[in-house]
NUPAGU-425947 format. One line per 3 residues: number of its first residue (from 1); their letters; for each residue x negated, y, z of N, C-alpha, C, O. Coordinates in pm, 1 decimal, decimal comma. Layout:
<pts>
NUM) a) X/Y/Z/X/Y/Z/X/Y/Z/X/Y/Z ~ ...
</pts>
This chain:
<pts>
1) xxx) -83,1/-120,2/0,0/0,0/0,0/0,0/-86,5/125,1/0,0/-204,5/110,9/31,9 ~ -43,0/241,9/-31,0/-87,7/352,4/-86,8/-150,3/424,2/112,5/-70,6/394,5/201,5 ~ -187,4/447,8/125,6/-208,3/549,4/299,5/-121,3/679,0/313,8/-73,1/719,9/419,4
4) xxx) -110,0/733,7/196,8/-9,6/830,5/181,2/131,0/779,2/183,9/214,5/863,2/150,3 ~ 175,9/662,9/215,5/330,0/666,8/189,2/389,3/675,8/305,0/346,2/636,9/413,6 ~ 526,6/747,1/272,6/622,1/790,4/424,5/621,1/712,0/478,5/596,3/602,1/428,7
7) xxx) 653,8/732,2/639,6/699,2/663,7/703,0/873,8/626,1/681,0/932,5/518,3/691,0 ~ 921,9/756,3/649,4/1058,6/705,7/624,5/1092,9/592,4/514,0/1177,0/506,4/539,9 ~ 1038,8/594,7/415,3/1055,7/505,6/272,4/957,0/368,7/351,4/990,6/254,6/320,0
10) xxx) 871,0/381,2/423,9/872,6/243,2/470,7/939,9/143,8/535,1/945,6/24,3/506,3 ~ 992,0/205,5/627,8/1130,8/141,4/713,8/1208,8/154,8/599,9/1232,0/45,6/548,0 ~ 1252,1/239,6/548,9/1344,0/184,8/456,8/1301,8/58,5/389,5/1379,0/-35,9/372,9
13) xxx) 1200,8/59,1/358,4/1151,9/-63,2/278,4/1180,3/-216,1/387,7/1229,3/-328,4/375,6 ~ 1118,8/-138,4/486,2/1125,7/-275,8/550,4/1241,4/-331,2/619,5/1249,6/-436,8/682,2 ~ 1375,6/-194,9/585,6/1485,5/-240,6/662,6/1546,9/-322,4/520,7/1586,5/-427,3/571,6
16) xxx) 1570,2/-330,8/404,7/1632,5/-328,1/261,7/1541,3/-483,2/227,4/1612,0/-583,4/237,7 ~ 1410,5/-505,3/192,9/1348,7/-633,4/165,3/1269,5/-695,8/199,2/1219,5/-798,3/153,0 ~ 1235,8/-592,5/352,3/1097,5/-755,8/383,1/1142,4/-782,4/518,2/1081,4/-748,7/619,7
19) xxx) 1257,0/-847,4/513,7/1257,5/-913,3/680,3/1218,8/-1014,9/690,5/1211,6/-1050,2/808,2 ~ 1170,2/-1125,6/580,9/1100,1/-1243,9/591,0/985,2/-1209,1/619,8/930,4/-1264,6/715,1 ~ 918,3/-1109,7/547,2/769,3/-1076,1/558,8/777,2/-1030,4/752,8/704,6/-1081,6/838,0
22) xxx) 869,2/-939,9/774,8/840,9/-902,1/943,1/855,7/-1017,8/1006,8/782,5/-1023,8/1105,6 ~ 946,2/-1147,9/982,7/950,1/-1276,4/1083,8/854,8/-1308,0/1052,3/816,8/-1371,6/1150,6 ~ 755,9/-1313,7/960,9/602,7/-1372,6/945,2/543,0/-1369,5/1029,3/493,9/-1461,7/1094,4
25) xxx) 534,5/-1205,9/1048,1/423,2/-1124,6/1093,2/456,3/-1179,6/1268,8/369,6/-1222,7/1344,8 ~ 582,6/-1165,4/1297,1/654,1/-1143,2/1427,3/589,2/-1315,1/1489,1/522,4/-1346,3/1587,7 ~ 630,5/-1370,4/1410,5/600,5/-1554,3/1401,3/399,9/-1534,3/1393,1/322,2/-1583,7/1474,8
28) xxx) 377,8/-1485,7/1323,4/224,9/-1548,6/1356,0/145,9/-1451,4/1471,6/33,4/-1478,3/1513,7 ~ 227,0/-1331,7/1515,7/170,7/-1275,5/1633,1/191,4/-1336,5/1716,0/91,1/-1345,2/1786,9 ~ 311,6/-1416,1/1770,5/323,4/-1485,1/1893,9/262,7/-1614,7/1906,5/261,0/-1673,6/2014,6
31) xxx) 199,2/-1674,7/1773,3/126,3/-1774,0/1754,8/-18,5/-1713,2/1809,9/-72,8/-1786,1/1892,9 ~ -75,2/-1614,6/1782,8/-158,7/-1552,4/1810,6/-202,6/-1560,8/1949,3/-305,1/-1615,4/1990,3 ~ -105,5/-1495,2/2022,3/-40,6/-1466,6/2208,8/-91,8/-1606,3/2256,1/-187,7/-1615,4/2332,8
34) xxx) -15,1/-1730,2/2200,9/-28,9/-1829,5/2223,6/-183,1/-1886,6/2256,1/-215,6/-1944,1/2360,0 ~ -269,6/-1857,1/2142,8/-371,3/-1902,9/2145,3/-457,8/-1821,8/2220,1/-563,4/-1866,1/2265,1 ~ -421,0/-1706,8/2236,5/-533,5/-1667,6/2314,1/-450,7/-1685,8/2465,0/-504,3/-1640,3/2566,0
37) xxx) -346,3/-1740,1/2471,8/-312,4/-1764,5/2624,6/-445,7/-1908,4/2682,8/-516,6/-1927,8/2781,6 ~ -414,6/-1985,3/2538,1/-493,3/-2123,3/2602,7/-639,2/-2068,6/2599,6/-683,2/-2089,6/2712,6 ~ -737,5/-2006,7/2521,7/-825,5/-1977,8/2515,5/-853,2/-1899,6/2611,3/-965,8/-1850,6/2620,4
</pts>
């Protein structure tokens, strides 16, 4: 993505087509949490 782009047109973006992409993100951060709990 560009560094210049709104913040508003991003949420928009991310409210309109990437909610799979945010459960990704949401899903491999708590995978993350996880591992550094055991570690």
């Amino acid at each position: 993505m560009k560094p210049a782009v709104q913040p508003a047109l991003l949420f928009q973006a991310l409210a309109e087509s990437n909610f799979h992409t945010v459960d990704i993100l949401i899903i491999s951060t708590f995978q993350r949490l996880k591992i550094f709990k055991y570690y």
